[in-house]
C-alpha positions in Angstrom: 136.8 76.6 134.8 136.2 77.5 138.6 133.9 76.1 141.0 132.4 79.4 141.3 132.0 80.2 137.0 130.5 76.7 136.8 127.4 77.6 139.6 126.9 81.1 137.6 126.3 79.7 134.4 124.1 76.8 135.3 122.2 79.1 137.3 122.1 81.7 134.4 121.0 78.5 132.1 118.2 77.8 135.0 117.0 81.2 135.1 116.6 81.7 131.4 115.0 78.6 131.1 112.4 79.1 134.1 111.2 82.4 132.9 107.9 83.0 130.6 109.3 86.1 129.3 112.6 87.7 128.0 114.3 89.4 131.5 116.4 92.5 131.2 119.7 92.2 132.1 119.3 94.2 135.1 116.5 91.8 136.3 119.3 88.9 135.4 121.7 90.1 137.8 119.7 90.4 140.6 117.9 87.0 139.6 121.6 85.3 139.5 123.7 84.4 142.5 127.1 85.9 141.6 126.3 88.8 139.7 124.8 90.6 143.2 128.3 91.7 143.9 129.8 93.1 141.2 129.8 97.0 140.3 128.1 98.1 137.0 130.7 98.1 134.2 131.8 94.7 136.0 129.0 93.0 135.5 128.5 93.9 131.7 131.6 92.7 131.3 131.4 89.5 132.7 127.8 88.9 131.7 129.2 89.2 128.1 131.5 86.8 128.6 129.0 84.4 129.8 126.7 84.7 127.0 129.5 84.1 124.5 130.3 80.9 126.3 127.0 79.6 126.2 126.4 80.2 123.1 129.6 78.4 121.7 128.6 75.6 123.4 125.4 75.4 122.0 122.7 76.9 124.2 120.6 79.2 122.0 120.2 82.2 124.5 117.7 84.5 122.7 117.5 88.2 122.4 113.9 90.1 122.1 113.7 93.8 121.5 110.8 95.7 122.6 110.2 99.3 121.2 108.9 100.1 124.7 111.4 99.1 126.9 115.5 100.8 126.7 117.0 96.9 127.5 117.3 93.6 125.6 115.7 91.4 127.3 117.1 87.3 127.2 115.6 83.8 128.0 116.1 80.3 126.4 113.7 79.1 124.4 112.8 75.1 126.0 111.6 73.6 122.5 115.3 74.9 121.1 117.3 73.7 123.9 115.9 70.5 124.3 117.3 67.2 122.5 114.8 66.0 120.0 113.4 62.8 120.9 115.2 59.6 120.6 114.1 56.6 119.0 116.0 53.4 117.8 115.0 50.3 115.6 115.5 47.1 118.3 118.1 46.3 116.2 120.3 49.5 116.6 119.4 49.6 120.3 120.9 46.2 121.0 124.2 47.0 119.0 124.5 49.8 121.7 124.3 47.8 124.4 126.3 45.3 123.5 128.9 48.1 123.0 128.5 49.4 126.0 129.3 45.6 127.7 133.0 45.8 125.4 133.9 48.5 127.7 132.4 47.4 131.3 135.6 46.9 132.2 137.8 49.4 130.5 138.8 53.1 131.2 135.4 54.2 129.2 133.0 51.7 131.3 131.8 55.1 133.2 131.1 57.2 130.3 129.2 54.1 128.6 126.8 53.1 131.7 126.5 56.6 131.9 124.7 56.5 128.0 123.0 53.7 128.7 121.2 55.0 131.6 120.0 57.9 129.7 118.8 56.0 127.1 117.0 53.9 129.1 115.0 57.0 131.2 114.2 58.0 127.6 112.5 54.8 127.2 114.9 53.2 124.3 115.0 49.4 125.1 119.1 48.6 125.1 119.1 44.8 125.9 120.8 42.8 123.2 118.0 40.4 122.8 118.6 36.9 121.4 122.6 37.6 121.5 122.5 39.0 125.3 124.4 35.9 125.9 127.6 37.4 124.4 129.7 38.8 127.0 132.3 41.1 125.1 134.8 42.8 126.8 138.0 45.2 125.7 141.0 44.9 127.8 142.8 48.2 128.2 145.4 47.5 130.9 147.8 49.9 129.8 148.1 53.0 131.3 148.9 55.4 128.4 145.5 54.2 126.9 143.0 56.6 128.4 145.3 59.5 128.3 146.1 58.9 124.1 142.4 58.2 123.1 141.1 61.5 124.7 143.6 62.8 122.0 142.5 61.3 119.3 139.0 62.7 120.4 140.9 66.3 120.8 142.7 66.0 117.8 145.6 67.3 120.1 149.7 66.4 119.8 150.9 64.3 122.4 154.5 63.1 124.1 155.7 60.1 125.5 159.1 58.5 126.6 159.1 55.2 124.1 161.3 51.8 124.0 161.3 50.6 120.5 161.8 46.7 121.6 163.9 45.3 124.4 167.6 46.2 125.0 167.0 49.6 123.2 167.2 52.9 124.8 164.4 54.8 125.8 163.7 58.1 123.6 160.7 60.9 123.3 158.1 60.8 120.8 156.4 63.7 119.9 153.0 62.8 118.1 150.2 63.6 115.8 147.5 60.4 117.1 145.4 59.5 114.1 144.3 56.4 115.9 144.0 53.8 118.8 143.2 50.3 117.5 144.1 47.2 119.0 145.7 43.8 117.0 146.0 40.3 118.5 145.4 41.3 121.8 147.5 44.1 122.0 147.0 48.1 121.8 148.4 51.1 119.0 148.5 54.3 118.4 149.0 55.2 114.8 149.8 58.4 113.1 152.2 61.4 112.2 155.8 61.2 114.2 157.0 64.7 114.2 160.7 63.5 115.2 161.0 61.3 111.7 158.7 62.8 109.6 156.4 59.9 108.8 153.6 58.1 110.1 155.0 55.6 112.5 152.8 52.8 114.8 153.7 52.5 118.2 152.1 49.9 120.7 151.1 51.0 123.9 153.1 48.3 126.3 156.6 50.3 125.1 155.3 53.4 126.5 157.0 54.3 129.1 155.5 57.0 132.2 152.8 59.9 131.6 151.5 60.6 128.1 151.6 64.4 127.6 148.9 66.3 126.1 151.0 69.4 124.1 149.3 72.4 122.2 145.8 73.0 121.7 142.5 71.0 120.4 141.4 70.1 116.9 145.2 70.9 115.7 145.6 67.0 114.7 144.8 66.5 110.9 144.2 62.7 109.7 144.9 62.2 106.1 142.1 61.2 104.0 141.9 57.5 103.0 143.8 56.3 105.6 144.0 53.0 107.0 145.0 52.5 110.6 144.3 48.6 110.5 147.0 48.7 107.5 149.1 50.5 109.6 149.0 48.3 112.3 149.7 45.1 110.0 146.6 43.4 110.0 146.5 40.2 108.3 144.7 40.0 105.3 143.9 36.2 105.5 142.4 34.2 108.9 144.7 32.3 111.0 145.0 29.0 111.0 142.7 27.0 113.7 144.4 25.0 116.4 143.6 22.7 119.5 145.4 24.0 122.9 145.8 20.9 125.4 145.2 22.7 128.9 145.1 21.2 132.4 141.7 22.7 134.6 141.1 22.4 138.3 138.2 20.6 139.3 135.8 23.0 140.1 137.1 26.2 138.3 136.5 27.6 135.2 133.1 27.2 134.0 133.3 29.4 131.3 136.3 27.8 129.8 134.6 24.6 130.3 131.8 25.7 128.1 133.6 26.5 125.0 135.9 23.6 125.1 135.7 20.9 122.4 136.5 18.2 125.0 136.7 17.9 129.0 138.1 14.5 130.1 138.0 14.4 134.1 141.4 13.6 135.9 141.5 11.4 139.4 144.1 13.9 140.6 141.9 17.2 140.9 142.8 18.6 137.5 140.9 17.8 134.0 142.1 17.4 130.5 140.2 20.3 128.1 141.3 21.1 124.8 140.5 24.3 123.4 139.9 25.5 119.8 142.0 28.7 119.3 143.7 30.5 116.4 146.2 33.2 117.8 148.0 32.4 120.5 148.7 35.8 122.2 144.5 36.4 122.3 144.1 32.8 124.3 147.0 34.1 126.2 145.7 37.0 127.7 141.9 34.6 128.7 144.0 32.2 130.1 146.5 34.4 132.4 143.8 36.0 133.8 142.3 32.7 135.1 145.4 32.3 137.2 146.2 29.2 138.5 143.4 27.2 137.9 144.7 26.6 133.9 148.4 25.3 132.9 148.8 24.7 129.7 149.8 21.8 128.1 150.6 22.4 124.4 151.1 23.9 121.9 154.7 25.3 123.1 154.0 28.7 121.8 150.6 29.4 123.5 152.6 27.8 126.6 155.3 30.5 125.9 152.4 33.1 125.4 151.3 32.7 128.7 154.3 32.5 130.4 155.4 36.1 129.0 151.9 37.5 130.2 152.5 36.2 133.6 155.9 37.3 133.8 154.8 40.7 132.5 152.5 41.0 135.7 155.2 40.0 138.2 157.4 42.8 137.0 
């Protein structure tokens, strides 16, 4: 939509929501900066097409009829294009913000700051109380991610160059997204594959350049009764607790300190903390990110883990 449509319609929406009574159209298009300039049958036209696109996106534009007068006249009635108003249990509001804090860092931390500050003008208290102290966050480092969840939103057909694992050629996928969900760490899109025929998974570090949007919205169809997390393999039973053996700076890592089940200081700059954990690529992706204020010591695979995740960001 053009610069230019987008000022006409909000004013259109200003002017029928300003007035106290319905206004001809005549008395719209003089009231409506960019109607002024068009001929007669020109504006009908595109003042038609205004009202239809208002209308289908949900502003109730009104039309009154007086036997006296030869015109329609139009306005927007306030009470019906207002949002009723909102109002959460404490409980319901603090689930919402502590959403909102999962994706502070993530491609949607806009859109959710964005909802929180509206409910907060509206007066609906989105602090998450007593468990406040939980910091959450989603880590959506891969760049296909944004571009394949607005298409799960659009129910829209997508296409993407994709390795299937390492030494294997690259080939295009052409996909109907049911879902993004994320496993161990590690992000999927699930749904139809229109190359094979059959729902397929496909994880989001394989992906290779720009995800393509293809066709139009709400053509995507998810099966009822499916199960993405099935899809994706999730395990049925917990994993197995274990203790990582991990070498700290002095000085560095607070938070890591805090969870530890043990700190033993060293005498050459660097403490002893081990570490409850159960998957190994989850702790990996903490303790990468703390650079090189962690090594760890054992066990070998959450020492591999890390090492891959390091490696991964150098090339």
């Amino acid at each position: 939509m053009s610069r230019r449509k987008t000022e006409r319609l909000l004013n259109l929406v200003i002017c029928l929501l300003a007035t106290r009574r319905p206004l001809s159209a005549e008395q719209i298009r003089q009231a409506v900066p960019g109607y002024d300039r068009d001929g007669d049958e020109a504006f009908q036209r595109m003042f038609e097409r205004d009202k239809n696109e208002l209308r289908e996106i949900g502003i109730p534009i009104e039309v009154h009829r007086d036997p006296w007068e030869d015109e329609p006249g139009y306005r927007i009635q306030r009470e019906a294009y207002e949002l009723p108003e909102i109002t959460l249990e404490p409980d319901e509001a603090a689930v919402l913000g502590l959403a909102a804090q999962v994706w502070q860092r993530a491609s949607l931390a806009e859109a959710a700051s964005g909802a929180l500050l509206k409910l907060r003008a509206g007066g609906v208290a989105t602090d998450a109380g007593p468990g406040e102290a939980l910091e959450l966050r989603v880590d959506t480092r891969d760049p296909s991610f944004p571009a394949l969840w607005e298409a799960v939103r659009d129910r829209r057909v997508v296409r993407f160059d994709y390795r299937p694992a390492a030494g294997e050629s690259v080939r295009t996928r052409t996909v109907e997204p049911w879902g993004v969900i994320s496993r161990r760490g590690k992000w999927y899109v699930a749904g139809f594959d229109r190359d094979r025929q059959a729902p397929r998974v496909f994880r989001l570090s394989r992906i290779s350049g720009q995800v393509a949007a293809i066709g139009r919205p709400g053509v995507v169809e998810v099966p009822e009764g499916v199960d993405l997390r099935s899809m994706v393999g999730f395990p049925e039973e917990a994993m197995e607790e274990r203790t990582a053996v991990l070498r700290v700076r002095q000085g560095a890592c607070e938070g890591l300190r805090q969870v530890a089940r043990a700190v033993r200081e060293g005498d050459d700059g660097w403490d002893t903390v081990e570490l409850v954990f159960a998957d190994p690529e989850r702790l990996a992706g903490w303790i990468a990110s703390l650079g090189a204020d962690v090594v760890v010591v054992e066990p070998p695979d959450a020492r591999e883990a890390v090492i891959a995740r390091l490696k991964g960001a150098l090339a």
